[in-house]
ROTI-230086 format. One record per residue: x, y, z of N, C-alpha, C, O in turn; residue in three letters. Coordinates in steps of 0.05 Angstrom, whole numbers, padded with zeros to 5 digits. Example, Ala and Ser with C-alpha at 12.3 -4.5 7.8 and 13.67 -1.06 7.14 Angstrom:
BEGIN
n.x,n.y,n.z,ca.x,ca.y,ca.z,c.x,c.y,c.z,o.x,o.y,o.z,residu
00264,-00114,00156,00246,-00090,00156,00264,-00066,00156,00285,-00066,00169,ALA
00257,-00045,00142,00273,-00021,00143,00258,00001,00157,00268,00023,00161,SER
//
This chain:
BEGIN
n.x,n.y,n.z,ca.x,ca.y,ca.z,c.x,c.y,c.z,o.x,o.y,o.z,residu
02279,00473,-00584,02257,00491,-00578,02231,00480,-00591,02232,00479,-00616,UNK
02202,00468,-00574,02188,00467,-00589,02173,00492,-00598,02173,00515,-00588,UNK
02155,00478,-00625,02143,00504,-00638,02122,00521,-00623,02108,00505,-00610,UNK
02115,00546,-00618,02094,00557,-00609,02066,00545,-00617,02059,00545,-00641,UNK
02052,00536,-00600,02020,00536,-00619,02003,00559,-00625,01980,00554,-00631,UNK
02009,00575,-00625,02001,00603,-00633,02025,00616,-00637,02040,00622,-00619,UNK
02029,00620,-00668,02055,00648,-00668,02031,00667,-00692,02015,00658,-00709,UNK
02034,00692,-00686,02036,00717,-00699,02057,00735,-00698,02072,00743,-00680,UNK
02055,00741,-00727,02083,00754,-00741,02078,00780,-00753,02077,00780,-00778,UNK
02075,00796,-00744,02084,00825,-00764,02044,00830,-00774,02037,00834,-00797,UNK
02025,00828,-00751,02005,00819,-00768,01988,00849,-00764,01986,00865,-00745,UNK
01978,00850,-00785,01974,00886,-00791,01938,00875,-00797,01929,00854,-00806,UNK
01923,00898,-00787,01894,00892,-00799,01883,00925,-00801,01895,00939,-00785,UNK
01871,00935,-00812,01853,00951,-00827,01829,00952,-00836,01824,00938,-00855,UNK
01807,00971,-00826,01777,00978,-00834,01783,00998,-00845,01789,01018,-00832,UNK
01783,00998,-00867,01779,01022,-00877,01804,01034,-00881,01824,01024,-00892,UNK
01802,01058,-00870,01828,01078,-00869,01835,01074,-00835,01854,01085,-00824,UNK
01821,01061,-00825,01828,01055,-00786,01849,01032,-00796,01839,01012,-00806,UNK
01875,01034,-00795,01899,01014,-00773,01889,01004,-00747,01899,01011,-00726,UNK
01871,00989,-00749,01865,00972,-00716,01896,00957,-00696,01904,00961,-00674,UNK
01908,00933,-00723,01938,00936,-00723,01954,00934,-00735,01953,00926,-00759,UNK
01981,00942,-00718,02004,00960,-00737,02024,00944,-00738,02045,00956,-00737,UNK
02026,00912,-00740,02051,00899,-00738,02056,00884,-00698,02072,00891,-00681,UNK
02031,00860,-00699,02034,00849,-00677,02053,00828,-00684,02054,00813,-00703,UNK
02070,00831,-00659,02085,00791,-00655,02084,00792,-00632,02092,00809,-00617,UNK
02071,00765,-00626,02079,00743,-00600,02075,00722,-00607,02066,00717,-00630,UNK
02082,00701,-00586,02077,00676,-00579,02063,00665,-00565,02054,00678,-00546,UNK
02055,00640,-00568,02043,00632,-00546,02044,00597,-00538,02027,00583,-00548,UNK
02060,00587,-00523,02061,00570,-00515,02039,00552,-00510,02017,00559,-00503,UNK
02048,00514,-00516,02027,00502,-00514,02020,00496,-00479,02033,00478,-00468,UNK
02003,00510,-00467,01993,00494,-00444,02001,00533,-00428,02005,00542,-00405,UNK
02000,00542,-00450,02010,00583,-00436,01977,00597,-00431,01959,00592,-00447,UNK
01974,00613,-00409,01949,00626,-00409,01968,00659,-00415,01988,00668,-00404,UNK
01955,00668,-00433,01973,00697,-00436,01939,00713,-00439,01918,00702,-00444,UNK
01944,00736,-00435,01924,00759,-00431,01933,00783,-00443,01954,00794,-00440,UNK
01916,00787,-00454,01917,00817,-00461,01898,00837,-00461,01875,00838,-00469,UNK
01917,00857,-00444,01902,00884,-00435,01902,00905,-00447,01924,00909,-00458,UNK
01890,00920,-00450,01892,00943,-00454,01871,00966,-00460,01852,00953,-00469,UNK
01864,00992,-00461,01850,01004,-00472,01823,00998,-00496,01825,00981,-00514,UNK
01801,01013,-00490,01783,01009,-00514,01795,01022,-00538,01809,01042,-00539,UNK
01788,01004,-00558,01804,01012,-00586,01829,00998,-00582,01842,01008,-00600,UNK
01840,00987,-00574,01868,00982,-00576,01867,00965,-00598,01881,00973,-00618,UNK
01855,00946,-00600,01860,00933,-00630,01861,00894,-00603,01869,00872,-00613,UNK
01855,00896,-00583,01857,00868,-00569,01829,00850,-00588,01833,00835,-00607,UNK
01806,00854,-00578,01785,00839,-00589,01795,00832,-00621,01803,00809,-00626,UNK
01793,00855,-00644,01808,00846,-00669,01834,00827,-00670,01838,00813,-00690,UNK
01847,00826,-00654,01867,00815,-00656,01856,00781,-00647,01867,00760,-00655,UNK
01843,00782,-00636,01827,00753,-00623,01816,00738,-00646,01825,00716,-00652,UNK
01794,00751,-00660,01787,00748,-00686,01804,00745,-00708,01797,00730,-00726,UNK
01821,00757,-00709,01840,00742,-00737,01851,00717,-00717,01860,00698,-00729,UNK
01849,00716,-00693,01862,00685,-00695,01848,00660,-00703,01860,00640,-00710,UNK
01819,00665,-00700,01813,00637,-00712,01794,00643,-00742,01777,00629,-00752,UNK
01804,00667,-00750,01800,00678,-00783,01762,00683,-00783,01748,00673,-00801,UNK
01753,00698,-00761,01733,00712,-00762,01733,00749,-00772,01714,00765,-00776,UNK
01762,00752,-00772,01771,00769,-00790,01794,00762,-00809,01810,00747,-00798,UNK
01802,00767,-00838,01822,00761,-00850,01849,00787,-00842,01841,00810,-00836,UNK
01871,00782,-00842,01882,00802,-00835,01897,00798,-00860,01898,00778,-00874,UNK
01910,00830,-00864,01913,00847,-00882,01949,00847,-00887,01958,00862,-00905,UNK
01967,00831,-00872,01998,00831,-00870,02002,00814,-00857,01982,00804,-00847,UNK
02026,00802,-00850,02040,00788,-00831,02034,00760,-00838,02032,00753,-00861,UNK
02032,00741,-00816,02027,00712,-00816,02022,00704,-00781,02034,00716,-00764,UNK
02007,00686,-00777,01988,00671,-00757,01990,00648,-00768,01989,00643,-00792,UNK
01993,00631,-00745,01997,00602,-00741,01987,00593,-00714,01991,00603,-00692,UNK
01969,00566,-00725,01954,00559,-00701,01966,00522,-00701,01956,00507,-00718,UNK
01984,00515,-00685,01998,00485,-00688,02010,00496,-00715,02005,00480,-00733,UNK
02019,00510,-00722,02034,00509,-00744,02020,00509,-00775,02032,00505,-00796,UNK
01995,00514,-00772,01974,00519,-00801,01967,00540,-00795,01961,00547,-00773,UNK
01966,00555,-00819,01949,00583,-00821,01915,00584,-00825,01907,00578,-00847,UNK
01898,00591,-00809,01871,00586,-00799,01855,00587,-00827,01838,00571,-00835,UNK
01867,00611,-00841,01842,00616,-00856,01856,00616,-00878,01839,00612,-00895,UNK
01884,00618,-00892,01902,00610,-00907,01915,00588,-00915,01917,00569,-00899,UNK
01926,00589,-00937,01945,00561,-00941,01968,00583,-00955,01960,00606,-00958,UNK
01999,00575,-00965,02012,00584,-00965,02026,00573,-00996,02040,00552,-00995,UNK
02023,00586,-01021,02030,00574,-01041,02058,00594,-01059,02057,00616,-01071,UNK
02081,00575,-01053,02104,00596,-01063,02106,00613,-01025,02105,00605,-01001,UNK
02107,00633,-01036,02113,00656,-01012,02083,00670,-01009,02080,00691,-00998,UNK
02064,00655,-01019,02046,00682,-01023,02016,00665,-01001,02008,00641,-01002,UNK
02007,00684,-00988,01981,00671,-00975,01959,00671,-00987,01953,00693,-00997,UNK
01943,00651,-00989,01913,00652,-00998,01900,00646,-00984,01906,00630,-00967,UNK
01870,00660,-00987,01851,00653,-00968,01842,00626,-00974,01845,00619,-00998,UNK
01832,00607,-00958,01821,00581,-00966,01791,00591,-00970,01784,00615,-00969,UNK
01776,00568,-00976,01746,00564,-00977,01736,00554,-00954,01741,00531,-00945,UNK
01714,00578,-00939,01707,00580,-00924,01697,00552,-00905,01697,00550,-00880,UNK
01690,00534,-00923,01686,00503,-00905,01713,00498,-00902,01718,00482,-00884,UNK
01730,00505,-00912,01747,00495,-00901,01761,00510,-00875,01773,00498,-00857,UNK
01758,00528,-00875,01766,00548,-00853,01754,00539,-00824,01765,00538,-00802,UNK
01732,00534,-00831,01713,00527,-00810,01714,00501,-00798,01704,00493,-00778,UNK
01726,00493,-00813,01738,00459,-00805,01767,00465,-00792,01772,00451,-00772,UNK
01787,00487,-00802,01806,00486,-00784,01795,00503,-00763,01806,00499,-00742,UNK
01780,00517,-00761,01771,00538,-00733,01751,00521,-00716,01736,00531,-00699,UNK
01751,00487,-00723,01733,00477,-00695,01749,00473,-00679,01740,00474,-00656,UNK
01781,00465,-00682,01808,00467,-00658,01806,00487,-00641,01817,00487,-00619,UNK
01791,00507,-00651,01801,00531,-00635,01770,00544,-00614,01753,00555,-00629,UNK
01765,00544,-00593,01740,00554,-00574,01742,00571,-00571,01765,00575,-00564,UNK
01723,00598,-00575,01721,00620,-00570,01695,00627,-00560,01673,00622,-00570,UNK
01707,00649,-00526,01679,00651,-00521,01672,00677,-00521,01694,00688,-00520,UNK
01655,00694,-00522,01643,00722,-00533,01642,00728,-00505,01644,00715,-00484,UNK
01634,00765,-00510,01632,00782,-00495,01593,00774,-00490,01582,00779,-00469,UNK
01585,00767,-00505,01549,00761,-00502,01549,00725,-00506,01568,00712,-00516,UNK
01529,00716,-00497,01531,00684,-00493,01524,00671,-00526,01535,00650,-00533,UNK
01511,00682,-00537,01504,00673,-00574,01493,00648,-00574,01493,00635,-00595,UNK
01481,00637,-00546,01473,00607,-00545,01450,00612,-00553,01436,00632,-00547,UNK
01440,00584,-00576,01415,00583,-00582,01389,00585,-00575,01375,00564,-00573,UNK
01376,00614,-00569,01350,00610,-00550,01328,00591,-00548,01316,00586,-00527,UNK
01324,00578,-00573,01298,00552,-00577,01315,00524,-00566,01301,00505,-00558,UNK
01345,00521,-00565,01350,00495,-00557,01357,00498,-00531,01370,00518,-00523,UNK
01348,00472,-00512,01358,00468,-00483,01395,00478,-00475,01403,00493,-00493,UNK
01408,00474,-00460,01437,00472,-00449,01445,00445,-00467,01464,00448,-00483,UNK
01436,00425,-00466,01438,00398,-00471,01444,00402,-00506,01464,00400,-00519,UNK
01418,00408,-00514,01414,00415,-00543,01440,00433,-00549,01458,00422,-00561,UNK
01442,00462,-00541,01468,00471,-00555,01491,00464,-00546,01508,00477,-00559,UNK
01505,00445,-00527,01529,00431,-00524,01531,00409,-00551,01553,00406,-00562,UNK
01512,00396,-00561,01511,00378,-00579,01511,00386,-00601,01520,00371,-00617,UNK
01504,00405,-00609,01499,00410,-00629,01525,00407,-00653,01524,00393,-00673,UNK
01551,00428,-00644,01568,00429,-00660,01575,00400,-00665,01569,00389,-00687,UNK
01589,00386,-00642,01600,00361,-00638,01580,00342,-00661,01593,00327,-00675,UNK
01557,00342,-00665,01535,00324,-00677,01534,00336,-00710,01533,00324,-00731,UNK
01534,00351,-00707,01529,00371,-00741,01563,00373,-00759,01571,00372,-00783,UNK
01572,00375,-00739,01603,00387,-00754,01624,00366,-00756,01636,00356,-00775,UNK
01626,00364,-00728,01639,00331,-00729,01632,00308,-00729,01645,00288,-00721,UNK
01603,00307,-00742,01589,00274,-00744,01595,00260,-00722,01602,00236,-00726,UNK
01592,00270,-00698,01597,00244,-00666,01573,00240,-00673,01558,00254,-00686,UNK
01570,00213,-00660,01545,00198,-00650,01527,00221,-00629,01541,00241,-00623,UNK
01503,00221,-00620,01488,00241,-00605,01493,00222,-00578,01488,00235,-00557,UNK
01499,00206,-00576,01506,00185,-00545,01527,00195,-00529,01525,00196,-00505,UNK
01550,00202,-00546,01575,00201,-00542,01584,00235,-00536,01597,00243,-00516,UNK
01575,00250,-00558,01571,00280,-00554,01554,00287,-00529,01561,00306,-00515,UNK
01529,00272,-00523,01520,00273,-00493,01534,00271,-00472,01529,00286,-00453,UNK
01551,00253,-00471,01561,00239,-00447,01578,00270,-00437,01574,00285,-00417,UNK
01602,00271,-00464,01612,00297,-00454,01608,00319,-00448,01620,00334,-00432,UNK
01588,00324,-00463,01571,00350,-00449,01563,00349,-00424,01562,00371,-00413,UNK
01553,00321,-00407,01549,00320,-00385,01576,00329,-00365,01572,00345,-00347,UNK
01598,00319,-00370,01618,00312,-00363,01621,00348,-00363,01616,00361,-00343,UNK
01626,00356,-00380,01632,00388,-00392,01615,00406,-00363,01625,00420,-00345,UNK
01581,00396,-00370,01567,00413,-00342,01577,00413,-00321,01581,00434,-00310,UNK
01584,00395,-00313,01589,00378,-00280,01616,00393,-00281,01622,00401,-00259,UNK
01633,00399,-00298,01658,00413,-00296,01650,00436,-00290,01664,00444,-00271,UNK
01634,00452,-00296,01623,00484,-00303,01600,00482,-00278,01584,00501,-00278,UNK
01595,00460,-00257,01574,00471,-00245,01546,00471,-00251,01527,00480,-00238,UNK
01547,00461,-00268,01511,00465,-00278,01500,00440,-00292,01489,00438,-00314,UNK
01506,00420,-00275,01501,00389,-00284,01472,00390,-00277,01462,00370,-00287,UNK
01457,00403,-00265,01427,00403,-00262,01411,00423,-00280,01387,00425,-00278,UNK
01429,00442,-00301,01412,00452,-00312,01412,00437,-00346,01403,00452,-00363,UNK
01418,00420,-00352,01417,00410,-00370,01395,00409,-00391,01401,00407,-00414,UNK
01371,00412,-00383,01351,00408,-00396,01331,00443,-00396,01309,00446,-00407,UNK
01346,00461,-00383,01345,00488,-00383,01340,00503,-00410,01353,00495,-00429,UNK
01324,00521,-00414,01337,00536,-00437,01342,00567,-00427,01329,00579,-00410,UNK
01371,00577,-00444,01374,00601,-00437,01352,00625,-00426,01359,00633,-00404,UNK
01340,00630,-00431,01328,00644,-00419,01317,00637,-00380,01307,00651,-00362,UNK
01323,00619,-00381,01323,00606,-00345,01343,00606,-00334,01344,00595,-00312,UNK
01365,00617,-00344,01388,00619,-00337,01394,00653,-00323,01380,00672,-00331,UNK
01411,00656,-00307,01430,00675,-00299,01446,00678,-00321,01449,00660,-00338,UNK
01459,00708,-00323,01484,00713,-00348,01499,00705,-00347,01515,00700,-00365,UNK
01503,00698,-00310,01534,00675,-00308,01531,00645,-00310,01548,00628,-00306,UNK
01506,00640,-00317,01510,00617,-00319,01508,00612,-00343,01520,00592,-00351,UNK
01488,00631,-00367,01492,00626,-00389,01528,00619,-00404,01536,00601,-00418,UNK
01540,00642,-00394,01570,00648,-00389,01588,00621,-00390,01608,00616,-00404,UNK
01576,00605,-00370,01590,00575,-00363,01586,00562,-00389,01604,00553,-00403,UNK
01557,00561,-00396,01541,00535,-00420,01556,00550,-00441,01564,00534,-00457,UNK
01563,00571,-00446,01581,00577,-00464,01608,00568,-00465,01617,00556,-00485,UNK
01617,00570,-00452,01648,00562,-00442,01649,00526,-00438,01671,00515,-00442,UNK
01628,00513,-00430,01622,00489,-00438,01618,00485,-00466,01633,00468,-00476,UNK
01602,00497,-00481,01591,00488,-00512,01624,00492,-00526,01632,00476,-00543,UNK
01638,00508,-00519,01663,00515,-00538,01685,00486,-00530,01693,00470,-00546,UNK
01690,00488,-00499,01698,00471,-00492,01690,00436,-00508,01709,00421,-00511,UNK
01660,00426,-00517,01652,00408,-00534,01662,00397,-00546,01666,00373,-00544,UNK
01673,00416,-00571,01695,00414,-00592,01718,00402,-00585,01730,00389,-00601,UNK
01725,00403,-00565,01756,00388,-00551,01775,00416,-00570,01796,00413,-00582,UNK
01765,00435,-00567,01798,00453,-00590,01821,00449,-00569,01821,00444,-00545,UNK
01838,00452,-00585,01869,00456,-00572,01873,00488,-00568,01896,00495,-00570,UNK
01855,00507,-00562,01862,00530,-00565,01832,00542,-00554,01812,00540,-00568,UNK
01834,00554,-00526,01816,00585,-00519,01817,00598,-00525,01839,00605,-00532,UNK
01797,00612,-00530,01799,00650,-00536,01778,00662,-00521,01754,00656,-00523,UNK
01787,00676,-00508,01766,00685,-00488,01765,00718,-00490,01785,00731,-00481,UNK
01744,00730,-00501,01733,00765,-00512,01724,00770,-00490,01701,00762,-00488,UNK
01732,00784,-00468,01719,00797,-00446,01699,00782,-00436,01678,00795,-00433,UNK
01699,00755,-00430,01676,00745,-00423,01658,00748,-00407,01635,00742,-00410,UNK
01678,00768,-00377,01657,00776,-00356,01643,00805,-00366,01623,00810,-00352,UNK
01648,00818,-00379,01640,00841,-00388,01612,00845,-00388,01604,00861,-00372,UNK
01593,00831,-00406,01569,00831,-00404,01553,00827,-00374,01529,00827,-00374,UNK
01567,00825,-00353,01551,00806,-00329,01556,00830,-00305,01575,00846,-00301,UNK
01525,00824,-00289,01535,00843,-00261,01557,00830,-00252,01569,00808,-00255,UNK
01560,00853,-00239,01586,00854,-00213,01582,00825,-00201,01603,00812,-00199,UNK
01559,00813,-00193,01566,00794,-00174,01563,00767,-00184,01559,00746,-00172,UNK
01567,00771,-00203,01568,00747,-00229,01590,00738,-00241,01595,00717,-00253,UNK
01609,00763,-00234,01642,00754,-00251,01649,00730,-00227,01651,00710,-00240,UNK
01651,00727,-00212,01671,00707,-00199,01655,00675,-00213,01668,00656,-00219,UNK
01628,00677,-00214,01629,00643,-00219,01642,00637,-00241,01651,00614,-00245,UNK
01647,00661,-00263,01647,00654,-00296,01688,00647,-00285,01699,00625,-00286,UNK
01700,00671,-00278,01728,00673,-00271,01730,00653,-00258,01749,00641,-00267,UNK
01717,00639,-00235,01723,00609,-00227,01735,00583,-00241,01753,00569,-00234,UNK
01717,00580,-00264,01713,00569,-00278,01740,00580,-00302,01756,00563,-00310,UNK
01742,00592,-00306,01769,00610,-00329,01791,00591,-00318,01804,00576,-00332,UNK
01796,00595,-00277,01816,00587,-00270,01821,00565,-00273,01840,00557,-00286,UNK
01802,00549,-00256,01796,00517,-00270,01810,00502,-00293,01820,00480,-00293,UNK
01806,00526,-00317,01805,00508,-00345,01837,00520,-00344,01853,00505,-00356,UNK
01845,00540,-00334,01874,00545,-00339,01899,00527,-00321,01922,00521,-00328,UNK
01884,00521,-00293,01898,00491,-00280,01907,00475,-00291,01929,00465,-00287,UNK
01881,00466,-00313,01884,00442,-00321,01909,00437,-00347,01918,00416,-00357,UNK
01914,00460,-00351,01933,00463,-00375,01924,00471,-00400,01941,00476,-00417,UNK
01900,00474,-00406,01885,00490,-00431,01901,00516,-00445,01906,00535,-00430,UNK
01907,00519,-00468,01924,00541,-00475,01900,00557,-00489,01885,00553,-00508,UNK
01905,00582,-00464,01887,00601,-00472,01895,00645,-00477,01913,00661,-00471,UNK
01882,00646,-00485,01882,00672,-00497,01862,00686,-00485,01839,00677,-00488,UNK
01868,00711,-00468,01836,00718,-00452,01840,00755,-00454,01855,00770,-00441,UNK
01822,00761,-00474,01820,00801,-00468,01810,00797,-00442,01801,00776,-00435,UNK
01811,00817,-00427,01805,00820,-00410,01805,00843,-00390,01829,00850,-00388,UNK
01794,00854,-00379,01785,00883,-00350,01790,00869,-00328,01794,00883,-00308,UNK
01790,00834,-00324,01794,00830,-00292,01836,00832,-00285,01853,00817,-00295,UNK
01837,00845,-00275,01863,00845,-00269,01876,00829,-00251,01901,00829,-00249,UNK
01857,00813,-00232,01852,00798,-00211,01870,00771,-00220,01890,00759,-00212,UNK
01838,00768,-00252,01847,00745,-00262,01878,00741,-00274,01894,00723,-00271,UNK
01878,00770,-00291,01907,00770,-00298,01936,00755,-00284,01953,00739,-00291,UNK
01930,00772,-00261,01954,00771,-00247,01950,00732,-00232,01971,00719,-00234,UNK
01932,00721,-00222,01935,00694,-00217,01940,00671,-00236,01956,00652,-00233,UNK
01924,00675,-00259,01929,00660,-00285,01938,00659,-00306,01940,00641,-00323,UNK
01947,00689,-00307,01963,00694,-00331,02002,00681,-00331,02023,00686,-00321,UNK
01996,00669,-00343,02036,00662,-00358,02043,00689,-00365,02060,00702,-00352,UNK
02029,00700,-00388,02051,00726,-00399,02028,00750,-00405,02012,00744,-00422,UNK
02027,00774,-00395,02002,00792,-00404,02025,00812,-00413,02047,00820,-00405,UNK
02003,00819,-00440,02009,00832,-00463,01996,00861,-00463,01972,00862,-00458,UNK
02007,00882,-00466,01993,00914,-00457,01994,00921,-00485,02016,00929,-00494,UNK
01968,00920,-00506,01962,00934,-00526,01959,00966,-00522,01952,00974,-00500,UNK
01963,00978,-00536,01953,01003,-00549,01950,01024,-00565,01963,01043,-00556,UNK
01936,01030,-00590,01942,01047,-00609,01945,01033,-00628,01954,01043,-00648,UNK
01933,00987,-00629,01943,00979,-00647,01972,00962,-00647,01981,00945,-00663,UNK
01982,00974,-00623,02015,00964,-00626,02017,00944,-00594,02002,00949,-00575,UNK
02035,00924,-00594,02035,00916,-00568,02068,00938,-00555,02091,00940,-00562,UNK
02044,00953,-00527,02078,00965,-00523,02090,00961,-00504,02107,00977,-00497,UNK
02083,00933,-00485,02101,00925,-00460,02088,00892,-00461,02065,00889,-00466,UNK
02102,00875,-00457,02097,00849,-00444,02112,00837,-00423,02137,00839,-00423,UNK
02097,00822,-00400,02122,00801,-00383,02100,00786,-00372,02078,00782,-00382,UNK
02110,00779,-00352,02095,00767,-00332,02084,00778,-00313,02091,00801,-00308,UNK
02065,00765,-00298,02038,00786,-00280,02056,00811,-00263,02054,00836,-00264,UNK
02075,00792,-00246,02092,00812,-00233,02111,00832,-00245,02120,00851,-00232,UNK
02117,00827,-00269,02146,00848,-00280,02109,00866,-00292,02101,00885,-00279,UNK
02098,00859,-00310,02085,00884,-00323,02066,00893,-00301,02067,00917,-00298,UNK
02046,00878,-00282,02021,00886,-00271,02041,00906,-00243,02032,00928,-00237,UNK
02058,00900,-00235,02069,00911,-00209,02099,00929,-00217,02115,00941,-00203,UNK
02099,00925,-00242,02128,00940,-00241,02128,00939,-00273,02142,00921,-00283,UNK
02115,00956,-00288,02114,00969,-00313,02145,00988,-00325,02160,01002,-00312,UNK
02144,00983,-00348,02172,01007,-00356,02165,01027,-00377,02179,01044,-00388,UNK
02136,01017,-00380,02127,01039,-00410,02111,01063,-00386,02105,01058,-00363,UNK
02107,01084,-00399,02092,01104,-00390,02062,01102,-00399,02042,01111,-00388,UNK
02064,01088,-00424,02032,01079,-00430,02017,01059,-00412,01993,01058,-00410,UNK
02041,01039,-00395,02028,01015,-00386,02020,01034,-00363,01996,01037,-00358,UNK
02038,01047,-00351,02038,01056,-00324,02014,01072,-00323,02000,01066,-00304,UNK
02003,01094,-00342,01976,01108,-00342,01954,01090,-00331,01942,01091,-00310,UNK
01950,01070,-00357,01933,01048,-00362,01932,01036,-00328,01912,01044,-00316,UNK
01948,01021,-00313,01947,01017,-00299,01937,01024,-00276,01922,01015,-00258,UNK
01955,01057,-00281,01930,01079,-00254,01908,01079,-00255,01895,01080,-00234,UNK
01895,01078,-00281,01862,01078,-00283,01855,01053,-00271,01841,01057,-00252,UNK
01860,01029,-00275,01848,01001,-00271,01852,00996,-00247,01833,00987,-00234,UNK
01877,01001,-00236,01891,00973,-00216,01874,00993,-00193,01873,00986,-00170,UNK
//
C-alpha cells in the first residue's frame, strides 16, 4: 500500500469554547481529487487551513507526503516549528481563496513571479517562462501585463489558480473558489478546476458546485457539526446517501 499524501488523524480544532472539529480522519490519495461538502459552519474551510498550518490544530495528526506542515514530532509529542520554516514546507502545497488576494499594484506577470523569485530564489527568466506557460494553461496568455483591477472576478480567479499553481506544490486546496463570482463566471474558473484535475493534480476542493463534485470528484466527504458523517464516491454519496444528514443537505442543494 502506498502512503497517502495527505493523511489526517483524529484532528480536533477549537476557537474558543466553539469545537469547529471533533476528531476528523481521511485520506487522500496521490493524484485523488476529493471534495468536501457540507453546510455553513461545518468546520470544511477550517479544516482546509490546518492543512497547510494557516491554522494550528489543537489534537490529532496531519501529514502532507508524510511531514507534518507546521510540526515536527519529538518522542511522541508534536511541536510547532518556526514559522520560516513552516512556510517553506507550505510552498508544496497551493491554495486558492474564496477572494483572489492578488497583489493590486503588481501586473498578472508580476504576481505569478513573485513567490517563485522571493521564496524560491528562481532566476526571473525561468519563473517567467512558467508563468507564461501557467497563463496559456488558464486562458489568459494575453492578459499578462494586466493588473487586477482590468480583470473580470473570473479571471482574476484563473491568475490566482495560476500564481498557486507557480510554486509547482504537490498539493491543491481549493476554499470555495467560485463563491465570490456571478453566476456566469463559475464555469470559466470550474473549467479550469477540471483541467488541473485531468491532469492528475491532487486536490482538495470546499465547495457549493455539486456539478463539479459529481464529475471530478474521486471521493466527496459530507461534513457537519464538525464531524465527517458520510463519505464515497460521487455516485454512492451524491445519488444514493445513507445518513439522514447527507440526505437533508442534499434536498437543499441538489
Amino acid at each position: 500500500m502506498s502512503t497517502p499524501l495527505v493523511r489526517v488523524a483524529g484532528v480536533r480544532k477549537a476557537f474558543g469554547h466553539n469545537e469547529v472539529l471533533k476528531g476528523i480522519d481521511f485520506t487522500v490519495e496521490s493524484g485523488q481529487v476529493v471534495c468536501l461538502i457540507g453546510p455553513s459552519g461545518s468546520g470544511k474551510s477550517t479544516m482546509l487551513r490546518c492543512i497547510n498550518h494557516l491554522e494550528t490544530i489543537d489534537g490529532g495528526e496531519l501529514t502532507v507526503d508524510g511531514a507534518h506542515v507546521g510540526y515536527e514530532l519529538r518522542g511522541n509529542v508534536l511541536h510547532e516549528i518556526k514559522e520560516a520554516e513552516a512556510c517553506r514546507r507550505r510552498t508544496e502545497i497551493g491554495m486558492v481563496f474564496q477572494q483572489f488576494n492578488l497583489f493590486p499594484h503588481m501586473t498578472v506577470m508580476e504576481n505569478l513571479i513573485e513567490a517563485p523569485t522571493r521564496v524560491k530564489k528562481e532566476k526571473r527568466s525561468v519563473a517567467k517562462a512558467r508563468a507564461m506557460d501557467l497563463l496559456r494553461r488558464v486562458g489568459l496568455e494575453n492578459k499578462a501585463e494586466a493588473y487586477p483591477r482590468q480583470l473580470s472576478g473570473g479571471q482574476q480567479q484563473r491568475v490566482a489558480i495560476a500564481r498557486a499553481l507557480a510554486m509547482e506544490p504537490k498539493l491543491m486546496l481549493f476554499d470555495e473558489p467560485t463563491s465570490a463570482l456571478d453566476p456566469e463566471l463559475v464555469g470559466e474558473v470550474i473549467q479550469v478546476m477540471n483541467d488541473l484535475a485531468r491532469s492528475g493534480m491532487t486536490m482538495i476542493v470546499v465547495t457549493h458546485e455539486m456539478e463539479f463534485a459529481r464529475a471530478a470528484a474521486d471521493v466527496v466527504v459530507f461534513m457537519a457539526d464538525g464531524w465527517i458523517v458520510e463519505h464515497g464516491t460521487p455516485d454512492e454519496l451524491l445519488n444514493n446517501p445513507q445518513n439522514e444528514r447527507t440526505k437533508a443537505f442534499l434536498a437543499r442543494v441538489l
